[in-house]
N, C-alpha and C positions, 0 to 999 in steps of 0.2 A: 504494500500500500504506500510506501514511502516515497519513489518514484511518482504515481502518480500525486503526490501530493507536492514534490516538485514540481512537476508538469505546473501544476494550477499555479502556484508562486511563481515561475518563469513567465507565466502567459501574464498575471499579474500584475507583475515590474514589465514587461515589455507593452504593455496597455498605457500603463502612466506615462512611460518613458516615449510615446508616440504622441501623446496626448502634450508633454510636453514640449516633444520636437515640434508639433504645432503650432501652440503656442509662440515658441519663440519664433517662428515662419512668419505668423501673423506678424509680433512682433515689429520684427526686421523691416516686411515689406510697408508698415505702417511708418516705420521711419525713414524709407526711403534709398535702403541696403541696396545694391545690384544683385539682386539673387537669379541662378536659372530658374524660370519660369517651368512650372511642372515636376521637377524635380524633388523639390521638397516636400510638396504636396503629396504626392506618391510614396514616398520614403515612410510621411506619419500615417498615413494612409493603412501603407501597408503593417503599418509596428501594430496599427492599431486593432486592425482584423485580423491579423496574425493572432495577437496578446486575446483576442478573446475566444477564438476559437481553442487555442490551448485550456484556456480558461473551461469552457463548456467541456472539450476533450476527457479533463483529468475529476471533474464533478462526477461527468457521465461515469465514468473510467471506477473512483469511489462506490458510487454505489452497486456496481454492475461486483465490485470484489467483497464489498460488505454484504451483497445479496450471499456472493458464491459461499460468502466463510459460514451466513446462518443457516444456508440449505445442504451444506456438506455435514454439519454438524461434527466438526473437527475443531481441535482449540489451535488456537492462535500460535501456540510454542507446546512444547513438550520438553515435561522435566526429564535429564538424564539421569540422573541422580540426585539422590539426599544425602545429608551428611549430616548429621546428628550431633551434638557437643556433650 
């Protein structure tokens, strides 16, 4: 489960981090920067739909393993041993 619980964090910081490349686009072109046309746009664009579908991926992904671990009816770890004092 832990991977996918990465996944969702990755998709997470790659959302903001589009959402802020945006921002500072806007930003820029409101001050008047010479920026490529399109390019930027695209770039946060893409962080941004990227970052959620990861996002939705590793949710999906969560319960689809939470389901598997309550219908196998298997625990989560198995003890090797006890050691007794």
């Amino acid at each position: 489960m832990k991977p996918l619980e990465w996944g969702t964090y990755m998709g997470v910081f790659m959302a903001i981090g589009g959402f802020v490349f945006a921002f500072a686009t806007i930003i820029r072109k409101l001050l008047g920067a010479d920026i490529m046309l399109g390019w930027s746009s695209t770039i946060s664009i893409l962080l941004i739909v990227g970052g959620m579908i990861l996002v939705m991926l590793g949710l999906i992904g969560e319960y689809v393993g939470r389901i598997y671990i309550c219908i196998n009816n298997s625990p989560q770890y198995v003890i090797k041993e006890i050691i007794k004092k």
